[in-house]
N, CA, C and O atoms as CSV, one atom per row, in Angstrom:
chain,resi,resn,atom,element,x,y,z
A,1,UNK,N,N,290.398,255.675,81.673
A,1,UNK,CA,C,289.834,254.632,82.497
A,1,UNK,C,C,289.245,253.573,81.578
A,1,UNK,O,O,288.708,253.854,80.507
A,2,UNK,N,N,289.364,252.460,82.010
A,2,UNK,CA,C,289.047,251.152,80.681
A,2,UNK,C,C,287.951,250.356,81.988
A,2,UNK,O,O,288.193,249.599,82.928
A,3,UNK,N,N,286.595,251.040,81.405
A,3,UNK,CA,C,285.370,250.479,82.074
A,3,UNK,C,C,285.637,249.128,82.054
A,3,UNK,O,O,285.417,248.574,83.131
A,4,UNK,N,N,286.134,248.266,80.964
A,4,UNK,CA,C,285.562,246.566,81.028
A,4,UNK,C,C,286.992,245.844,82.198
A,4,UNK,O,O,287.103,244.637,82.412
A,5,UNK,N,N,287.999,247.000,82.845
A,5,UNK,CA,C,288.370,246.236,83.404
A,5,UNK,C,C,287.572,246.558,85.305
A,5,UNK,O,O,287.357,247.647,85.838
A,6,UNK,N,N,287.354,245.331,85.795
A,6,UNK,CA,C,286.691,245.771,87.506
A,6,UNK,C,C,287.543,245.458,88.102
A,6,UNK,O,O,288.408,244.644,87.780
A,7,UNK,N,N,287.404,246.320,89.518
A,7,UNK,CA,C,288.258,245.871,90.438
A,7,UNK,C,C,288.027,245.042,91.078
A,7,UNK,O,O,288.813,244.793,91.991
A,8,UNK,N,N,286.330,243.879,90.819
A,8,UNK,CA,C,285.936,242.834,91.520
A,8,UNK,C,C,285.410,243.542,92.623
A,8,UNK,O,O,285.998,243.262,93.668
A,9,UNK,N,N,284.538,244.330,92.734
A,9,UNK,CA,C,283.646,244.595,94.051
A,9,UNK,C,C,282.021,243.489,93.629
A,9,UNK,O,O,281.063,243.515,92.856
A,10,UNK,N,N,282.440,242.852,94.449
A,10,UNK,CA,C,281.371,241.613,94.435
A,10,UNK,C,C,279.773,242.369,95.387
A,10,UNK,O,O,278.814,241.602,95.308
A,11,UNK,N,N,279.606,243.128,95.848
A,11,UNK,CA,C,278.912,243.588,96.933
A,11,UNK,C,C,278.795,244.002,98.322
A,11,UNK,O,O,279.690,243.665,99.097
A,12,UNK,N,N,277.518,244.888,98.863
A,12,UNK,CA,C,278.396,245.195,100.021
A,12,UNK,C,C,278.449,244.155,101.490
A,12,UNK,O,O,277.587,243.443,102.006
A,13,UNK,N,N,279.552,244.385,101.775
A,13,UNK,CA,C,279.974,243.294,102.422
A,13,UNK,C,C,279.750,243.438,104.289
A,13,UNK,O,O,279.607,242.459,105.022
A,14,UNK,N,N,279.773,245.228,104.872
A,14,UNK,CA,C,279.439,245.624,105.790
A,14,UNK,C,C,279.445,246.905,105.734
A,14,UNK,O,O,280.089,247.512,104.879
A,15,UNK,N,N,278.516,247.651,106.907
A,15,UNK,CA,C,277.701,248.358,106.627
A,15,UNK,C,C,278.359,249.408,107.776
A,15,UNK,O,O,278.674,248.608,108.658
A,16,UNK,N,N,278.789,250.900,108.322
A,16,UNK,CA,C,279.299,251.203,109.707
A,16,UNK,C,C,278.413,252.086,109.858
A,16,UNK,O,O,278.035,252.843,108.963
A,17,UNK,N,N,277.891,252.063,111.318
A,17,UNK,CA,C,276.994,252.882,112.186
A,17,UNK,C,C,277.409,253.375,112.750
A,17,UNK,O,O,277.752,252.557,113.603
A,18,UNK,N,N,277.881,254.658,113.168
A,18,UNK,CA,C,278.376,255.640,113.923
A,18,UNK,C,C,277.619,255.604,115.127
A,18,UNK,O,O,276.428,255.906,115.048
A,19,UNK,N,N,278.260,255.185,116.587
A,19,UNK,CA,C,277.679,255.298,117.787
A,19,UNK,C,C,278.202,256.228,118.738
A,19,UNK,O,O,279.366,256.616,118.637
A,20,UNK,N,N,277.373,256.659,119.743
A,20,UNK,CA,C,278.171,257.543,120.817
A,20,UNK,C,C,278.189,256.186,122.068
A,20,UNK,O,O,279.268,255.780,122.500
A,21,UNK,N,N,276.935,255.628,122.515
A,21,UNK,CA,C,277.192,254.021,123.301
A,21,UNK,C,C,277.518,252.909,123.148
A,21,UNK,O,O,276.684,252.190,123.699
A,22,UNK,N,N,278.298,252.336,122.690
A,22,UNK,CA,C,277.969,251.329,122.381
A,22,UNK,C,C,277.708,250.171,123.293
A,22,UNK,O,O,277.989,249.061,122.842
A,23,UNK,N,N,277.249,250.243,124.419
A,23,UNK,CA,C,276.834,249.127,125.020
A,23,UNK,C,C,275.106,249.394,124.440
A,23,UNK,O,O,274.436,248.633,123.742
A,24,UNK,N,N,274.803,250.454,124.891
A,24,UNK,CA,C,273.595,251.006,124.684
A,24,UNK,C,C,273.151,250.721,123.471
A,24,UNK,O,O,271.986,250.329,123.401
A,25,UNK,N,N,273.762,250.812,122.507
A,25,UNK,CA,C,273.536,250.488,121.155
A,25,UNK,C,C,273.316,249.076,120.446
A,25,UNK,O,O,272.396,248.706,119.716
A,26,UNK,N,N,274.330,248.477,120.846
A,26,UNK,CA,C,274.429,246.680,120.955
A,26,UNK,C,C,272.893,246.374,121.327
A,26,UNK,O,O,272.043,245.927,120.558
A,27,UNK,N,N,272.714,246.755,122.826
A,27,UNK,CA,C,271.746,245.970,123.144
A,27,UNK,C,C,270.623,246.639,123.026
A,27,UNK,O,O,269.789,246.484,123.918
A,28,UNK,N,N,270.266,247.720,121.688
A,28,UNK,CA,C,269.155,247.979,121.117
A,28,UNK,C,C,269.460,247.521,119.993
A,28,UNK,O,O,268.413,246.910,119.779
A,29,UNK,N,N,270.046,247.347,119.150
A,29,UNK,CA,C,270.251,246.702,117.684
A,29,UNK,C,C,269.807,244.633,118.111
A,29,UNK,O,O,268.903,244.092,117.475
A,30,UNK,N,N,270.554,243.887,119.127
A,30,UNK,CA,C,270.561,243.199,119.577
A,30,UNK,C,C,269.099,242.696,120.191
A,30,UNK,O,O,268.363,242.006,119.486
A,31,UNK,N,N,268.759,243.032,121.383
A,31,UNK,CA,C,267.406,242.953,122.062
A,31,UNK,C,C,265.821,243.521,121.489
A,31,UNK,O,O,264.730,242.952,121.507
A,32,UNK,N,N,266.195,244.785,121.022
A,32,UNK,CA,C,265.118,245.223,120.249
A,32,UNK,C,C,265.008,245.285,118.415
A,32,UNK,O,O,263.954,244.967,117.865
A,33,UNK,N,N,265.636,245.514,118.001
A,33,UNK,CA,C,266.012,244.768,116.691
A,33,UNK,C,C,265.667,243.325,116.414
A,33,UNK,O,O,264.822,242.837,115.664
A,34,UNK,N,N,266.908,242.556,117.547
A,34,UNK,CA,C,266.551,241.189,117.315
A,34,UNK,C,C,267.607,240.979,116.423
A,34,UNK,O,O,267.856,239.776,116.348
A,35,UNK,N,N,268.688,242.017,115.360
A,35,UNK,CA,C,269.737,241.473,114.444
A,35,UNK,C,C,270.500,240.167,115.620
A,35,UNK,O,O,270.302,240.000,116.824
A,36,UNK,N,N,271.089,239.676,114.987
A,36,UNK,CA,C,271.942,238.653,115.499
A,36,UNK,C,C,273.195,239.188,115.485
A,36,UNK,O,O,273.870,239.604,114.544
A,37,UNK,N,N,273.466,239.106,116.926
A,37,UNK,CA,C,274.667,239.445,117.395
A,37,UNK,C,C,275.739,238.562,116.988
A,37,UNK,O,O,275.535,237.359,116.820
A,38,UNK,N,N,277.075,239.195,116.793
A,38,UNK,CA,C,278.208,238.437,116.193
A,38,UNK,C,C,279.445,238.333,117.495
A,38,UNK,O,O,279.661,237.302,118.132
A,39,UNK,N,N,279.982,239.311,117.646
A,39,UNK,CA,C,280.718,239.956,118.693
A,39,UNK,C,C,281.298,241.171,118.456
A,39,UNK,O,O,281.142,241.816,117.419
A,40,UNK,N,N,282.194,241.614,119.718
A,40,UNK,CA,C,282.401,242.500,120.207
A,40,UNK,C,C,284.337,242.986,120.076
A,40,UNK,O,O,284.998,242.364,120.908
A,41,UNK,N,N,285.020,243.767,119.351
A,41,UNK,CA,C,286.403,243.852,118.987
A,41,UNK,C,C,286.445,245.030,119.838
A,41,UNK,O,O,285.441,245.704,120.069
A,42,UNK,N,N,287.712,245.309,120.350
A,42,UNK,CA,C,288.147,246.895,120.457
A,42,UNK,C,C,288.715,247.289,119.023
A,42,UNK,O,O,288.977,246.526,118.093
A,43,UNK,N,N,288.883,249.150,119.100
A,43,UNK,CA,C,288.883,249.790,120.100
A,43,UNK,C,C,287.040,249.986,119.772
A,43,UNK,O,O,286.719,250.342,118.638
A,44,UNK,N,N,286.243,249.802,120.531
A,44,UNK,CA,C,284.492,250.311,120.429
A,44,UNK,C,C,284.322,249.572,119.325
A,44,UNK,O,O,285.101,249.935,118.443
A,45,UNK,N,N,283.502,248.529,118.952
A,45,UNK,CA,C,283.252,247.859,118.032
A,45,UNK,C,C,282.520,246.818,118.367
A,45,UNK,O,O,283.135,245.962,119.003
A,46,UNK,N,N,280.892,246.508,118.047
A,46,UNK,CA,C,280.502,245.004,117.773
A,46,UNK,C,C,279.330,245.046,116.568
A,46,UNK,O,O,278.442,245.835,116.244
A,47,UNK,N,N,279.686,244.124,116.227
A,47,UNK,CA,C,279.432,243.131,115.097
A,47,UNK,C,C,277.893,242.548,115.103
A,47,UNK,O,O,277.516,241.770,115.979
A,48,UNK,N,N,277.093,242.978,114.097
A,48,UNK,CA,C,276.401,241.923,113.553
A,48,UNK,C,C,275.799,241.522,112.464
A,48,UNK,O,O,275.854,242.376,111.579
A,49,UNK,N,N,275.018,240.172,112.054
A,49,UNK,CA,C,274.827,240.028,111.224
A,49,UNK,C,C,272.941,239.892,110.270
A,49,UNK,O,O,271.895,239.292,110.516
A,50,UNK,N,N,273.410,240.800,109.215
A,50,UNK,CA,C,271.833,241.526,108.918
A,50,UNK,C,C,271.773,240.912,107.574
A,50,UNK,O,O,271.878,241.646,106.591
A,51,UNK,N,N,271.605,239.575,107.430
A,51,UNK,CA,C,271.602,239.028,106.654
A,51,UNK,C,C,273.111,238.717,105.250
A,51,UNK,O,O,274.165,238.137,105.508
A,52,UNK,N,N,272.887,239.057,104.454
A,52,UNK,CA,C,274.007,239.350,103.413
A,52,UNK,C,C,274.756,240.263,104.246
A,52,UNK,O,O,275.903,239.867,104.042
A,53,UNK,N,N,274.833,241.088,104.936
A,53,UNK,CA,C,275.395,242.391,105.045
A,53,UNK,C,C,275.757,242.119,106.676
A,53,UNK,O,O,275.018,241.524,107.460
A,54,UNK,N,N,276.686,242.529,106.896
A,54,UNK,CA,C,277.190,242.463,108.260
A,54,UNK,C,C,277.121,244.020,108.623
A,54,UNK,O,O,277.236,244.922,107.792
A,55,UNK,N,N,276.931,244.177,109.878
A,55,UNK,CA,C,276.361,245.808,110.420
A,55,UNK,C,C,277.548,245.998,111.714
A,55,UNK,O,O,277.528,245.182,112.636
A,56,UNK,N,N,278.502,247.053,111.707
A,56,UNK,CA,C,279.452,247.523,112.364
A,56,UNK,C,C,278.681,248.507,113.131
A,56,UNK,O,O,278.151,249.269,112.322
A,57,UNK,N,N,278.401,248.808,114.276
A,57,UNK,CA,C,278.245,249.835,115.208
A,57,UNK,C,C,279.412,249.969,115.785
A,57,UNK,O,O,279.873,248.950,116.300
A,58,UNK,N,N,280.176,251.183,115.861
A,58,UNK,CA,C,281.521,251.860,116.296
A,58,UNK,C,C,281.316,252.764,116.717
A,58,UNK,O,O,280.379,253.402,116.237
A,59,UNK,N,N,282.050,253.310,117.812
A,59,UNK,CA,C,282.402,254.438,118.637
A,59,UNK,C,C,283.157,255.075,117.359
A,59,UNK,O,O,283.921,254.411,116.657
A,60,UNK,N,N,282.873,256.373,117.146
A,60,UNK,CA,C,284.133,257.133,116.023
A,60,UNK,C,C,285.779,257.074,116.879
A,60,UNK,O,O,286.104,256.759,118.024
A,61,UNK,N,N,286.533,257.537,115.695
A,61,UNK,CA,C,287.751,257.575,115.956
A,61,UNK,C,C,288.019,258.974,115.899
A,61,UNK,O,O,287.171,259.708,115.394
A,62,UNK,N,N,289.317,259.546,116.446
A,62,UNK,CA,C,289.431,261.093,115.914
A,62,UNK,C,C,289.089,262.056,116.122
A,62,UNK,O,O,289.401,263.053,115.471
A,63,UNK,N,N,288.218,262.028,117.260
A,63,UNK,CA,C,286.755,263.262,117.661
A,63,UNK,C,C,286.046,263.436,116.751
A,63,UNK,O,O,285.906,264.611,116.411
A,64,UNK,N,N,285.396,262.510,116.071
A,64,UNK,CA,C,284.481,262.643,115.027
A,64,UNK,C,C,283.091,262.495,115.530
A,64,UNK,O,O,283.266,261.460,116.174
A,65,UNK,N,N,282.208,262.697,115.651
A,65,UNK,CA,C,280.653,262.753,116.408
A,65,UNK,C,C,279.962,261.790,115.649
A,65,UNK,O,O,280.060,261.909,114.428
A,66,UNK,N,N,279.199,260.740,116.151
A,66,UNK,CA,C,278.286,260.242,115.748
A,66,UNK,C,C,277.405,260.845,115.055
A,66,UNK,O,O,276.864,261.815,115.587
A,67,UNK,N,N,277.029,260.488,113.775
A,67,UNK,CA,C,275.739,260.851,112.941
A,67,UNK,C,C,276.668,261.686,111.605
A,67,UNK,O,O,276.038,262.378,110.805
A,68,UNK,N,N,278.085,261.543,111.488
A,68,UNK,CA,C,279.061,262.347,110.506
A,68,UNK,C,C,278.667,260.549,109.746
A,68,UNK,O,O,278.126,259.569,110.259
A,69,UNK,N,N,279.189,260.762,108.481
A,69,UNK,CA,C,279.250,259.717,107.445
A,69,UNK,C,C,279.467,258.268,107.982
A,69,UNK,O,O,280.522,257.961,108.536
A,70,UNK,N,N,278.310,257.269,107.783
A,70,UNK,CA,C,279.121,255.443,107.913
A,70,UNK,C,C,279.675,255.435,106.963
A,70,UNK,O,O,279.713,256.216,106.012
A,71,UNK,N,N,280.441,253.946,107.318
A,71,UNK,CA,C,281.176,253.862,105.911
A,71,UNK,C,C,280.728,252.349,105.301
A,71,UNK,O,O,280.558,251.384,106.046
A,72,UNK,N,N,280.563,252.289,103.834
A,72,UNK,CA,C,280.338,251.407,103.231
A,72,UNK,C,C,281.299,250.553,102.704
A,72,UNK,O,O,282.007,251.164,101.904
A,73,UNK,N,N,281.598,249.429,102.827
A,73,UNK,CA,C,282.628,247.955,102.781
A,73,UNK,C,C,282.081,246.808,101.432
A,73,UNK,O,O,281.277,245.891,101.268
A,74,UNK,N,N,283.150,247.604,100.643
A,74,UNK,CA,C,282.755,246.580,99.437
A,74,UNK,C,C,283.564,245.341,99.665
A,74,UNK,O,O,284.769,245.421,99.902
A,75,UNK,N,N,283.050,244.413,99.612
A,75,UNK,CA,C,283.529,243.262,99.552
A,75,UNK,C,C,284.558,242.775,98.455
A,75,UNK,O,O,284.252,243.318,97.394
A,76,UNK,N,N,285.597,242.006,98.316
A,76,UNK,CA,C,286.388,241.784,97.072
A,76,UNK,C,C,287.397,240.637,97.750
A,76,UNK,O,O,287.846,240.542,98.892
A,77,UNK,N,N,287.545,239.887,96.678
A,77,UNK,CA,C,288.209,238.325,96.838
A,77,UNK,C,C,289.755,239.505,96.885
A,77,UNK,O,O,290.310,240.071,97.826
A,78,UNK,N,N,289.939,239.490,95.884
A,78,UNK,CA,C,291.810,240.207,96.011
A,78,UNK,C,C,291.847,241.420,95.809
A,78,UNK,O,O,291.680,242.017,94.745
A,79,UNK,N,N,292.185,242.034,97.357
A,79,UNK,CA,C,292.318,243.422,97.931
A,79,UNK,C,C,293.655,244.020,97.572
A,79,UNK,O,O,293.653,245.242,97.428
A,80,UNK,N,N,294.521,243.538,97.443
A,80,UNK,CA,C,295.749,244.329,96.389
A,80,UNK,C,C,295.307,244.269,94.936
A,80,UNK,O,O,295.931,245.019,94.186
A,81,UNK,N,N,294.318,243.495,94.372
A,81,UNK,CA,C,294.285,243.539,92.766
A,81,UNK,C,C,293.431,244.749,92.758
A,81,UNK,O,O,293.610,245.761,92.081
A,82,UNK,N,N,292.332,244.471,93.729
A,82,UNK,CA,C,291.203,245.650,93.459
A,82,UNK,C,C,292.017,247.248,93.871
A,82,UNK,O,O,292.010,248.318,93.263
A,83,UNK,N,N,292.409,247.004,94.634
A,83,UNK,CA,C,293.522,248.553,94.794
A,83,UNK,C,C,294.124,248.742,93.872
A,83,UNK,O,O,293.706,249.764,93.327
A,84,UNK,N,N,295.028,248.248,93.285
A,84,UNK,CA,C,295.698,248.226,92.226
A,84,UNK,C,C,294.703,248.647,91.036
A,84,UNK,O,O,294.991,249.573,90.278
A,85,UNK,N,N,293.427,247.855,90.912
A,85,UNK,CA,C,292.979,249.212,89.677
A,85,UNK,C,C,292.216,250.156,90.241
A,85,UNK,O,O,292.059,251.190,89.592
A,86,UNK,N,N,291.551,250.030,91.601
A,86,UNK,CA,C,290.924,251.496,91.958
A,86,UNK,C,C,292.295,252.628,91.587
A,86,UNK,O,O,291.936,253.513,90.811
A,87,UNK,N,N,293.444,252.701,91.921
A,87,UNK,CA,C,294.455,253.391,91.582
A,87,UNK,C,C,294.592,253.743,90.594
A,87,UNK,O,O,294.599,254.970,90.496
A,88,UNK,N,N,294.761,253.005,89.410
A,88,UNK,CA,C,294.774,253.048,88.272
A,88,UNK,C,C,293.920,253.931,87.475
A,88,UNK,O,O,294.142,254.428,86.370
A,89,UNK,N,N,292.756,254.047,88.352
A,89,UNK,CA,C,291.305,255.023,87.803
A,89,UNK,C,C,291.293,256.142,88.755
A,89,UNK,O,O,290.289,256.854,88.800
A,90,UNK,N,N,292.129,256.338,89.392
A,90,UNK,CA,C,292.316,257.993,90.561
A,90,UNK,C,C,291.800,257.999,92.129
A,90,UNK,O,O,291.627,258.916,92.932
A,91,UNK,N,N,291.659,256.801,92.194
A,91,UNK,CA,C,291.239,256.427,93.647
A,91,UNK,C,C,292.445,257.019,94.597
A,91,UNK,O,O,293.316,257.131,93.735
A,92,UNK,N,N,292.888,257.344,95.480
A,92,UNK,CA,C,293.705,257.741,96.327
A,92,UNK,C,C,293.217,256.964,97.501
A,92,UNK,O,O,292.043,257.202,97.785
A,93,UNK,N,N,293.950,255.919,98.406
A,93,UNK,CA,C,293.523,255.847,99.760
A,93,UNK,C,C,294.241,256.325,100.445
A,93,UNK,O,O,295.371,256.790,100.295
A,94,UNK,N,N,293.241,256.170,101.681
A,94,UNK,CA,C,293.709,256.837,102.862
A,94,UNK,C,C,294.727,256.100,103.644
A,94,UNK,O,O,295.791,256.503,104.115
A,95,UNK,N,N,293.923,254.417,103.695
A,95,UNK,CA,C,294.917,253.450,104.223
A,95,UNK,C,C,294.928,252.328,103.143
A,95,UNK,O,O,293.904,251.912,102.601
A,96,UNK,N,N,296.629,251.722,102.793
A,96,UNK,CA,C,296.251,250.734,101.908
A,96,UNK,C,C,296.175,249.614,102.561
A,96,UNK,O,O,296.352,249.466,103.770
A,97,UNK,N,N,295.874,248.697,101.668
A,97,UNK,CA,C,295.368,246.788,102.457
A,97,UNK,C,C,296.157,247.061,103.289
A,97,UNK,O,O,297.094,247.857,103.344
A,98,UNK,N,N,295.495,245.955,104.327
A,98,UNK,CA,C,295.960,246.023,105.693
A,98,UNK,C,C,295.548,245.276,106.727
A,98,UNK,O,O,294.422,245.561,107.134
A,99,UNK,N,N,296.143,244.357,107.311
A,99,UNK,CA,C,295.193,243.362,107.986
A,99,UNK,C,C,294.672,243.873,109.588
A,99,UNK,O,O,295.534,244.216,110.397
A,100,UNK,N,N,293.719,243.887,109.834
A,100,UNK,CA,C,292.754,244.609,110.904
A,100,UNK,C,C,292.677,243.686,111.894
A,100,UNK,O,O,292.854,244.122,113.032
A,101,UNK,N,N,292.452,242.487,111.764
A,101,UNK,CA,C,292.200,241.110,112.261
A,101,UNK,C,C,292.600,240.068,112.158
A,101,UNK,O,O,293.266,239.842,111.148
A,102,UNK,N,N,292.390,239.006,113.103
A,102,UNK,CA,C,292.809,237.435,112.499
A,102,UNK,C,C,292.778,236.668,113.818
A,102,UNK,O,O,293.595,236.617,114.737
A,103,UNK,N,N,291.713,236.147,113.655
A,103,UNK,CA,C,290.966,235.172,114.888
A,103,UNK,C,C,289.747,234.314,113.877
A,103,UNK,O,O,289.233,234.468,112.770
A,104,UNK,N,N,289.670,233.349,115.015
A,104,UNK,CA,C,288.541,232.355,114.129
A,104,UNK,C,C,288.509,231.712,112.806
A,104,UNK,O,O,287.572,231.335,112.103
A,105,UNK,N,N,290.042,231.686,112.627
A,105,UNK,CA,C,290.318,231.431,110.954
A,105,UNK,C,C,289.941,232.508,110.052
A,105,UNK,O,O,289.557,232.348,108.894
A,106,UNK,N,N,290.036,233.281,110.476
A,106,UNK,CA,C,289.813,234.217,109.155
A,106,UNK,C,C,290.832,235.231,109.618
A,106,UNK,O,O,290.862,235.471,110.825
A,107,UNK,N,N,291.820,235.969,108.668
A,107,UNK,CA,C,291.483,237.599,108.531
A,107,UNK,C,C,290.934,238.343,107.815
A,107,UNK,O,O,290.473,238.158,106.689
A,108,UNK,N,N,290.967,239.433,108.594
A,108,UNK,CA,C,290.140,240.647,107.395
A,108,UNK,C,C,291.326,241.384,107.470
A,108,UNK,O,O,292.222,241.507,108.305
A,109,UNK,N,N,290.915,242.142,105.622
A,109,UNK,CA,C,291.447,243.184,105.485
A,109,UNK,C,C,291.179,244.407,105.203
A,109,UNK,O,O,290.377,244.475,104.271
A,110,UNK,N,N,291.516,245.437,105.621
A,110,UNK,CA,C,290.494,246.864,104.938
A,110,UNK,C,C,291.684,247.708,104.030
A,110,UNK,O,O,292.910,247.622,103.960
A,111,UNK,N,N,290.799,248.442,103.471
A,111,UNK,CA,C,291.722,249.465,102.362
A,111,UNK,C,C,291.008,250.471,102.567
A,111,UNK,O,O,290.135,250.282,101.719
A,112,UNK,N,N,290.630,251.785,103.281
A,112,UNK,CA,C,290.256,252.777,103.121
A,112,UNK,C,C,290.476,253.791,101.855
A,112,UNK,O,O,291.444,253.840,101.096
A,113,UNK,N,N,288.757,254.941,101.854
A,113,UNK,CA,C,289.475,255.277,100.694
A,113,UNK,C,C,288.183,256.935,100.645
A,113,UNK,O,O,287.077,256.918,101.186
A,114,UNK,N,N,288.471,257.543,100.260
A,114,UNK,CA,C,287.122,258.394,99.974
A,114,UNK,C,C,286.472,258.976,98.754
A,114,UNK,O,O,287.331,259.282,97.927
A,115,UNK,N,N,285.331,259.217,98.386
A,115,UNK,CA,C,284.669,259.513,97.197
A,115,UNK,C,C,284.526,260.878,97.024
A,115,UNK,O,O,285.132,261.783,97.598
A,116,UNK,N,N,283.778,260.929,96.288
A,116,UNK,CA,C,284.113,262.959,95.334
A,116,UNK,C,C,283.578,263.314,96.475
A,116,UNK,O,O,283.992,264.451,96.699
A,117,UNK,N,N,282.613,262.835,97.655
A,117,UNK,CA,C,282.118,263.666,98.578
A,117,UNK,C,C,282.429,263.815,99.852
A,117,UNK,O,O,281.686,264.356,100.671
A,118,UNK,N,N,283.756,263.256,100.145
A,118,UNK,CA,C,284.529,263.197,101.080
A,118,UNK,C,C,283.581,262.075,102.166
A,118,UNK,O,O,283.809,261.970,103.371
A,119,UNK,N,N,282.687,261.437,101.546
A,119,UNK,CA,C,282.308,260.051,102.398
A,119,UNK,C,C,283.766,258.888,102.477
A,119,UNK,O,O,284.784,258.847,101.786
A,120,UNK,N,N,283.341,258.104,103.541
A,120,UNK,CA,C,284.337,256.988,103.131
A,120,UNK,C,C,284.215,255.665,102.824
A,120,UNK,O,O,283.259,255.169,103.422
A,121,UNK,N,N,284.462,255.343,102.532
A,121,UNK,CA,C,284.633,253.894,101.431
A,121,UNK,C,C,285.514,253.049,102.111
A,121,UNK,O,O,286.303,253.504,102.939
A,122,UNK,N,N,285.425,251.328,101.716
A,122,UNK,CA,C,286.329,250.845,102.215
A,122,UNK,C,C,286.146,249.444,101.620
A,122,UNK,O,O,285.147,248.763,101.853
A,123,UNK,N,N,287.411,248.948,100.647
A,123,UNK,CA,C,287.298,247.560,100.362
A,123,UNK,C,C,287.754,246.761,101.731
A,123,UNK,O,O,288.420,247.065,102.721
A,124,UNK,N,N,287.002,245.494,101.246
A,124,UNK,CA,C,286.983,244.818,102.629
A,124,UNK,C,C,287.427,243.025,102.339
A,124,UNK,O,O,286.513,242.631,101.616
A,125,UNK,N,N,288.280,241.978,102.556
A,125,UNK,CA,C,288.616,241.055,102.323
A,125,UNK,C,C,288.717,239.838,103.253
A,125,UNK,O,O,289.791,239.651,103.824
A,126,UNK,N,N,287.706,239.001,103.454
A,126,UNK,CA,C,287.918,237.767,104.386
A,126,UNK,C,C,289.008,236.734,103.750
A,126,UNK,O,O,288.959,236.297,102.601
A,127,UNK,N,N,289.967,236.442,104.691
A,127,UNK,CA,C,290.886,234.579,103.990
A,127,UNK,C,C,290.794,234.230,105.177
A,127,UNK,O,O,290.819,234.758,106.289
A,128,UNK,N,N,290.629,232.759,104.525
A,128,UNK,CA,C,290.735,231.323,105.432
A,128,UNK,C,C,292.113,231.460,105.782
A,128,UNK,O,O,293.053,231.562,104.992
A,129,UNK,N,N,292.170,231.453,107.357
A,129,UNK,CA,C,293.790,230.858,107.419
A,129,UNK,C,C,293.667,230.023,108.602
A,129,UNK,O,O,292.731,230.066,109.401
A,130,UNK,N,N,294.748,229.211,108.659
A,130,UNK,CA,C,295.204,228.089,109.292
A,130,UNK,C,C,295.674,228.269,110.889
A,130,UNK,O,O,296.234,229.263,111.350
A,131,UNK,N,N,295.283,226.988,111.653
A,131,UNK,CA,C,295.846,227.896,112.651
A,131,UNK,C,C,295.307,228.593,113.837
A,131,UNK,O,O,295.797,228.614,114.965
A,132,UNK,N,N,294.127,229.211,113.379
A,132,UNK,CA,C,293.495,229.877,114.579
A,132,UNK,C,C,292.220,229.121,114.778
A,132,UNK,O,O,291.459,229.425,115.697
């Protein structure tokens, strides 16, 4: 592994909260919190924003129970470069880049992935695009 090369993880970029409500949840993160609401995606998903860090509350996928591992979203300008050396250093993902979204001029992309402790990980990539 050649430490001086990075895969460009700039910081974290969003944050996932494992929910069993999510209406219920929204509008306690939302109303009592006070975070600023972003919106709302299927499948179970809304959005907000906690300063630097954007905060995912999700219904699990899979029959997985709320309160099992969030997952942490490193941020990175180029999501095939940064895969390309997480790989290189024994990273295995689960899912590679992949576009999730694309509304409001932007897509995102995610790369799933997991660590020695079977948590999960996930590079994460906004582009400007045209169009929407």
């Amino acid at each position: 592994m050649d430490a001086d090369r990075s895969p460009g993880i700039e910081g974290i970029h969003q944050i996932h909260v494992p929910v069993r409500d999510l209406d219920r949840a929204t509008a306690y993160y939302r109303d009592v919190l006070g975070i600023p609401y972003l919106f709302t995606a299927p499948p179970g998903m809304a959005f907000f924003q906690c300063g630097a860090v954007r905060l995912l509350l999700g219904v699990p996928e899979g029959g997985r129970e709320p309160g099992s591992s969030g997952i942490i979203y490193y941020r990175v300008a180029d999501i095939e470069a940064a895969a390309t050396e997480l790989e290189a250093r024994g990273v295995t993902f689960i899912n590679r880049p992949h576009r999730v979204h694309r509304g409001g001029g932007i897509e995102v992309w995610l790369a799933e992935f997991a660590d020695g402790e079977g948590n999960t990980l996930a590079l994460m990539s906004e582009l400007t695009v045209e169009g929407d």
